[in-house]
C-alpha positions in Angstrom: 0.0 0.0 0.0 1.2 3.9 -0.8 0.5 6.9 1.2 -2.2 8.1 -1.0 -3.9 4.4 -0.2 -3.9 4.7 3.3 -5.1 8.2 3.4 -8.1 7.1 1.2 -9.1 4.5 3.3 -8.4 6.1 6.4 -10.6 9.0 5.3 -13.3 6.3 4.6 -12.7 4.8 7.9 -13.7 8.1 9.5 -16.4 9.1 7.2 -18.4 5.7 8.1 -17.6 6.2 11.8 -19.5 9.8 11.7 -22.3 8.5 10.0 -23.1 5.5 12.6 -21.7 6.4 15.7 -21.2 10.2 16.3 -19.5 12.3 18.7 -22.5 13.2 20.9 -22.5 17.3 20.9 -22.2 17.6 24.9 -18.7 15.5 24.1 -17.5 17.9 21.8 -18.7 21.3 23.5 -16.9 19.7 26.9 -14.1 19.0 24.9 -13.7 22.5 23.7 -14.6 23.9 26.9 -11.9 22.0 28.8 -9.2 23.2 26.1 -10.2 26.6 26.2 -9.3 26.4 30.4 -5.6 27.0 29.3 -4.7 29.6 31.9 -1.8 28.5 33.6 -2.0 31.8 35.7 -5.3 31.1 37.1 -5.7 28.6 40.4 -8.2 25.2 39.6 -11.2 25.4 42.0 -12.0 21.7 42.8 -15.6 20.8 43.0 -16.1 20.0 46.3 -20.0 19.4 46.6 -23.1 19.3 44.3 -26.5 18.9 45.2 -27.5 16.7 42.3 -25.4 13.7 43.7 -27.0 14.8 47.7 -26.8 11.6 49.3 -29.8 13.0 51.6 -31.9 13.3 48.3 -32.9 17.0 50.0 -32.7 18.7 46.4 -36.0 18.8 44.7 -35.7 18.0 41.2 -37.9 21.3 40.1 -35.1 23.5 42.5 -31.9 25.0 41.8 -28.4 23.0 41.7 -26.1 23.9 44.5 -22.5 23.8 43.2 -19.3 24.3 45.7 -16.1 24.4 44.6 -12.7 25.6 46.8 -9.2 26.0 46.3 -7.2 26.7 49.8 -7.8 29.7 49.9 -11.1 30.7 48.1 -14.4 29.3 47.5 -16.7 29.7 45.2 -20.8 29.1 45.8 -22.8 28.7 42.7 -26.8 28.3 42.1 -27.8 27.4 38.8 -31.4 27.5 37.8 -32.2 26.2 34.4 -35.2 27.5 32.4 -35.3 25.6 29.2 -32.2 25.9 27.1 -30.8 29.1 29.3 -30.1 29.1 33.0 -29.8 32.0 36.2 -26.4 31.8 37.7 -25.9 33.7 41.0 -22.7 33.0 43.2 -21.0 34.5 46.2 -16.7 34.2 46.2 -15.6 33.9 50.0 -13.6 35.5 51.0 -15.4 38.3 50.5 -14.1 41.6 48.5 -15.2 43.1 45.0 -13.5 41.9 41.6 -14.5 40.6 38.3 -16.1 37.0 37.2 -16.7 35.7 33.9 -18.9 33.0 33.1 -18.3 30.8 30.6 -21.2 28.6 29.3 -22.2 27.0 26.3 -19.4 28.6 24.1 -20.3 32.5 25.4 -17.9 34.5 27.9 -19.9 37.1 29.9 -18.5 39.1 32.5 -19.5 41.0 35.2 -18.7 42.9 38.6 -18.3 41.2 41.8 -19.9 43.3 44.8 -18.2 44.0 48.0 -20.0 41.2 49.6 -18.4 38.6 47.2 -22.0 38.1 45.2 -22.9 38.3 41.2 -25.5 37.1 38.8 -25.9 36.3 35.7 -29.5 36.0 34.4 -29.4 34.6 31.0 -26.6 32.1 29.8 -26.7 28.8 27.7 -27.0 25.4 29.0 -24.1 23.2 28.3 -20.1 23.4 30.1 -19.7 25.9 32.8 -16.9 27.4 33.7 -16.5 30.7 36.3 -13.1 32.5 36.4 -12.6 35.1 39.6 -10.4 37.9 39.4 -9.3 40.8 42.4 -6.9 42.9 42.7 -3.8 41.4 44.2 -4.6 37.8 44.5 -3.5 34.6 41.6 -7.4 34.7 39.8 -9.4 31.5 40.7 -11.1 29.1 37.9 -14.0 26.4 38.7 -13.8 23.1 37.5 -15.9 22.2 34.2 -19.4 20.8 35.3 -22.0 20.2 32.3 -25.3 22.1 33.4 
C-alpha cells in the first residue's frame, strides 16, 4: 500500500464512523470547553459538593443545583437555575471583597462585577459546560472546574 492508499481509506474509515456512531454534541462542546481552560496563571477550583449527587436526596428536582467548589484559599458558591435551554447563575466568592467573574457557558464569555460582599448574577446564559473564572486585585485569579449544566 502507498501513502495516497492509506489516506483514502483512512478518510473512509472516519467518514463511516461519523455516520453511525457520532460524537455526541455535549462531548464535543466539553471538549472544547476543557481546552479553552488554558490559563496556567489562574488557580483550579475543585468541585467539592453538588446537590445533584445529595446523598440525603434534600434537592427537589424542580429547584436550583447547589455547586461548591474551593481552592485553599477561596471558594466559590454557585446556584444554577435552568429554564429551558438558558439558566440563572448567581454565586457568592468567600472571602469576601469586590472583583470581576466571567462565566463561561455553552461557548459564550460574559463578564460581570463582583460586589463588595463577594455576590454576582448572571441571568441569561446557555446550558451546556460551565466554567466561572474570579479575578481581584492582588490575588492569583481562581477558575472552577468544568461541570455540564
Amino acid at each position: 500500500m502507498n501513502a495516497d492508499t492509506d489516506a483514502r481509506i483512512l478518510a473512509e474509515l472516519r467518514a463511516l464512523h461519523e455516520l453511525l456512531d457520532p460524537t455526541p454534541p455535549e462531548v464535543l462542546a466539553g471538549a472544547r470547553a476543557a481546552f479553552s481552560r488554558r490559563d496556567v496563571d489562574s488557580e483550579l477550583a475543585e468541585l467539592i459538593s453538588d446537590s445533584l449527587f445529595d446523598p440525603a436526596g434534600s434537592r427537589s428536582a424542580l429547584g436550583p443545583r447547589l455547586l461548591t467548589f474551593a481552592t485553599a484559599r477561596v471558594t466559590v458558591e454557585l446556584q444554577v437555575a435552568v429554564h429551558g435551554d438558558r439558566i440563572q447563575l448567581l454565586g457568592q466568592v468567600v472571602p469576601t471583597g469586590p472583583g470581576i467573574v466571567a462565566a463561561r457557558s455553552g461557548g459564550e464569555r460574559i463578564t460581570g462585577p463582583v460586589d463588595e460582599v463577594g455576590c454576582f448574577r448572571f441571568d441569561d446564559l446557555p446550558r451546556g459546560p460551565l466554567s466561572v473564572q474570579y479575578r481581584a486585585a492582588g490575588v492569583r485569579p481562581v477558575t472552577t472546574d468544568w461541570i455540564v449544566i
